[in-house]
N, C-alpha and C positions, 0 to 999 in steps of 0.2 A: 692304271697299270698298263702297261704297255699290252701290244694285243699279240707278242711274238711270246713275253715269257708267260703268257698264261695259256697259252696253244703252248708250252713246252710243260709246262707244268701238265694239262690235261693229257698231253700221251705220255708223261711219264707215267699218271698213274693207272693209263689205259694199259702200256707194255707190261706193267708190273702186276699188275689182280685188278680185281673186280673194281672197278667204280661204279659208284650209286649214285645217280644223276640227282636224287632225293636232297631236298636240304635238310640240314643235320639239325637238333638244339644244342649247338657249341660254338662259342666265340671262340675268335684268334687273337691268341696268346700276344701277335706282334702287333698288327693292324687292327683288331678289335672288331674287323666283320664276322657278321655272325650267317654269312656265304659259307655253309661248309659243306662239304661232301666225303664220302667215301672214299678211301683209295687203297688201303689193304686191310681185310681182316685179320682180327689175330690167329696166331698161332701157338700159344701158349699154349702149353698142354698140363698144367701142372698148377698147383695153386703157390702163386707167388708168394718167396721168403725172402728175408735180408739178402741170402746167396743168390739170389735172381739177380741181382743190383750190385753183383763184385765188379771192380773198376777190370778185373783181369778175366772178363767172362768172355769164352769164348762158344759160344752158340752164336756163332753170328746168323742174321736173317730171323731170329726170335724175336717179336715184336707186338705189343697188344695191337688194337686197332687204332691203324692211322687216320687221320682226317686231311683234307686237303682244303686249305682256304682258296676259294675263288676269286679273292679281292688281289692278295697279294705272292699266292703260289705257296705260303709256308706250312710245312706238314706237321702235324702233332699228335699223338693220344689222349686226346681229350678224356678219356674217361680214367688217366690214370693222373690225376691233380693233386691226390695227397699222398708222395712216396716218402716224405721227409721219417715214417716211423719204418721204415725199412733201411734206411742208410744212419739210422741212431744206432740198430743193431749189427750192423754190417762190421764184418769180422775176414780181412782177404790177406791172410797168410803170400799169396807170390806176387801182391803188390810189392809188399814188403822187401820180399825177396829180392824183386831186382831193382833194389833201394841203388846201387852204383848207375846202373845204366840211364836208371832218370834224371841222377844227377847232374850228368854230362847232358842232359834236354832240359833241364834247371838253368845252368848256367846259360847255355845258351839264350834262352830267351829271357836271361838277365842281361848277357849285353847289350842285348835289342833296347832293355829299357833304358839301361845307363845312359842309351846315344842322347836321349830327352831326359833325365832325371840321375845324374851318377851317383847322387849322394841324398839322406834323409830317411826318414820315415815310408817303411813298405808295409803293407797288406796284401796276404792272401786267403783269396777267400775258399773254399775246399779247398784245405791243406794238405787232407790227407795224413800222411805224418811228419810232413813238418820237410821235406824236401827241399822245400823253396825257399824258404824259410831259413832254411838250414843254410844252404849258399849264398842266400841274399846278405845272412849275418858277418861270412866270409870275407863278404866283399865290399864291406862298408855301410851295408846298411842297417840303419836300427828297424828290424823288420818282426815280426810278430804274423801269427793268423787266427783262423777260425775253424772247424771241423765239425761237422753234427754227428760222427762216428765215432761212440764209446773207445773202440777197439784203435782205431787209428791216431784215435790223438791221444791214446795211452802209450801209443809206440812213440808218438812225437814227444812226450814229457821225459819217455826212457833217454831218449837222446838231448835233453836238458835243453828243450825249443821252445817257444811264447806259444803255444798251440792254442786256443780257449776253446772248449767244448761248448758247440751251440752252431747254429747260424748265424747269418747277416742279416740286420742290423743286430747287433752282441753289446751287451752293456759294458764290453772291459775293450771296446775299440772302435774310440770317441774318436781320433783323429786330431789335427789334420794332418794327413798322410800327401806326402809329394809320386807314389806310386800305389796302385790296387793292381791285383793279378787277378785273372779270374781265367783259370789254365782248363779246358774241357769241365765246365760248369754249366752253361747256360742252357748247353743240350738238354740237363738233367732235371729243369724246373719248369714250372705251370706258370709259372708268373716272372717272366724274365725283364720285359717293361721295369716292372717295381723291384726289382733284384738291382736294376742298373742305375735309378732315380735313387734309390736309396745311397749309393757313394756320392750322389753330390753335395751329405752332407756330410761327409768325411773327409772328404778330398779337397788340396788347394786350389787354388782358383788357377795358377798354374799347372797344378796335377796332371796326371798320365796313367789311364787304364794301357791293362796288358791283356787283350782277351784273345782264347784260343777255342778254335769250335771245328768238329766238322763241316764241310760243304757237300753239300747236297746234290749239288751241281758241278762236282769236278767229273774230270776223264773216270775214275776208278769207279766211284759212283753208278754212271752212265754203263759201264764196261759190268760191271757185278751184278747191279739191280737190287732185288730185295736180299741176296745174298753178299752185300755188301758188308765190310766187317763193323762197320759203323750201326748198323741194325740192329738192335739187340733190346734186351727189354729194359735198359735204365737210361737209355736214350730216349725220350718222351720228346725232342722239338729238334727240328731239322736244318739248319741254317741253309743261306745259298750270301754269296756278297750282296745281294738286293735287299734280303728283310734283315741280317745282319746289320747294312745301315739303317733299314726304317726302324728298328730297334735302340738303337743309339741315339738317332735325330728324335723319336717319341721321349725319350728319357734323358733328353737335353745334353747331349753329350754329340762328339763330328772325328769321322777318323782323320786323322794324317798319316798315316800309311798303313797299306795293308798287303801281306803278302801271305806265301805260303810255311807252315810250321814245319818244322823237320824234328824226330821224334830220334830214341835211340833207344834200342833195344838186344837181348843177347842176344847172342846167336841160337841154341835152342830154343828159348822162346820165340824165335821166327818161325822157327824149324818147326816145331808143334803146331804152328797157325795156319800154316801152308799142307798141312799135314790134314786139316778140318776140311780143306778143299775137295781133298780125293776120299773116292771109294773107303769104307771101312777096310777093305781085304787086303788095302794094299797100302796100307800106312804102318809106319814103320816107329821107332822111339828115337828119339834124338840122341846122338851120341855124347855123352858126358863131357868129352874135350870143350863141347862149345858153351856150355854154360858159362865160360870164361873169357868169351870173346865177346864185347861191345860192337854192335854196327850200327853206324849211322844210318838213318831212314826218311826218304822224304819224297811219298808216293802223289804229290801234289793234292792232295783231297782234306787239308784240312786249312782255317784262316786265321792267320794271326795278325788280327787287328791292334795300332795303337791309339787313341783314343785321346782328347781332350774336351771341357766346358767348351760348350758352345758358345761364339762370340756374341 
């Protein structure tokens, strides 16, 4: 590992709390060293429920205890490995809600895919309720997904969408699919390596993943710290484009391009997020007008990779 990003890695997690020079007993999630250290305690105050882990949580900078791999810089909660019976019962009402404004963040990084794959067989994997799913069907593709959230892909069957209750690898989605999504997913797993080996045996030998993650290492990142809004407690693994790709080349897969995601969201729910920033005294409620205004957003801080088998 180079010796510039691992002096970057150690003052991040010197600027940000306490580092324990101590080796940990916890392997990395990406790399598999078992180099680990300290780099924030938690902060949880509360004994974690499904509502810990809503996709629309906004307690940003709430996070169990991170670890920092020494081998390869990537950050995780190692001690939080089994969330999957928290997102079975996970139940998020204003995900739901601004079902319009994801859509137009659907779309979009569906054309991204079409430029590599415009037609055929798609998968996505945390579907949510079927969003993606939803416009992929729109637009030509015979598409289907997967959800482990009771609640969420009861809303996506409402809207008459291939959702299948479960995770990845799912016995109702054999393959071979010529696209896989995997839209802010891999933040949310302990085992992300084997989440990404497992589409190679679903996917065409030409296929095309579509993954979407925070970065850890952009400007907003660097600018916020542990008050980053990406912090939070159902973000358990921390991307940066470096273990991003050693994640892909481990699990036999090579990007062909990578850039940054642009997201969309209302305009009150901006408004409310910006509002988490300042003093309690002096935050105010969003005015009703904006809940009807879609804005595009794209503060550079997160990665969208597309993917293919490695040659």
């Amino acid at each position: 590992m180079p010796e510039r990003i691992l002096k970057e890695c150690h003052t991040r997690a010197e600027n940000m709390g306490d580092l324990n020079n101590s080796i940990l007993p916890f392997q990395c999630w990406v790399c598999g060293s078992k180099e680990m250290e300290l780099a924030k305690r938690s902060n949880i105050n509360e004994m974690l429920t499904s509502r810990s882990f809503a996709i629309s949580d906004s307690r940003y900078g709430t996070t169990a205890e991170i670890h920092l791999c020494k081998n390869c810089g990537f950050l995780q909660c190692s001690r939080l490995e089994d969330v999957l019976r928290f997102y079975e019962d996970l139940e998020d009402v204003s995900y739901e809600e601004g079902r319009a404004a994801r859509t137009f963040q659907a779309k979009k990084l569906l054309k991204i895919a079409q430029k590599y794959r415009p037609q055929g067989r798609l998968l996505d994997i945390g579907s949510g309720s079927g969003i993606l799913v939803e416009q992929a069907i729109k637009m030509g593709y015979d598409a289907e997904g997967v959800e482990p959230s009771k609640w969420l892909q009861s809303q996506a069957v409402k809207h008459g969408l291939p959702v299948y209750l479960g995770t990845f690898p799912h016995p109702d989605t054999q393959g071979p699919y010529d696209v896989v999504t995997i839209i802010d997913v891999i933040e949310h797993v302990s085992d992300p390596v084997n989440l990404i080996s497992d589409i190679r045996n679903v996917i065409l030998e030409d296929g095309i993943i579509v993954v979407v993650t925070p970065d850890i290492s952009s400007l907003m990142a660097r600018i916020l710290g542990w008050k980053w809004w990406h912090f939070r407690v159902a973000h358990i693994g921390y991307f940066n484009r470096r273990t991003l790709g050693m994640l892909l080349d481990r699990a036999g897969f090579r990007l062909l391009s990578l850039k940054r995601a642009s997201w969309y969201f209302t305009a009150d729910y901006l408004f409310d997020r910006v509002m988490r920033y300042l003093p309690r005294f002096i935050r105010i409620s969003a005015p009703s007008a904006l809940k009807k205004l879609i804005v595009p957003l794209n503060l550079g801080d997160s990665l969208l990779g597309v993917c293919a088998l490695k040659e």
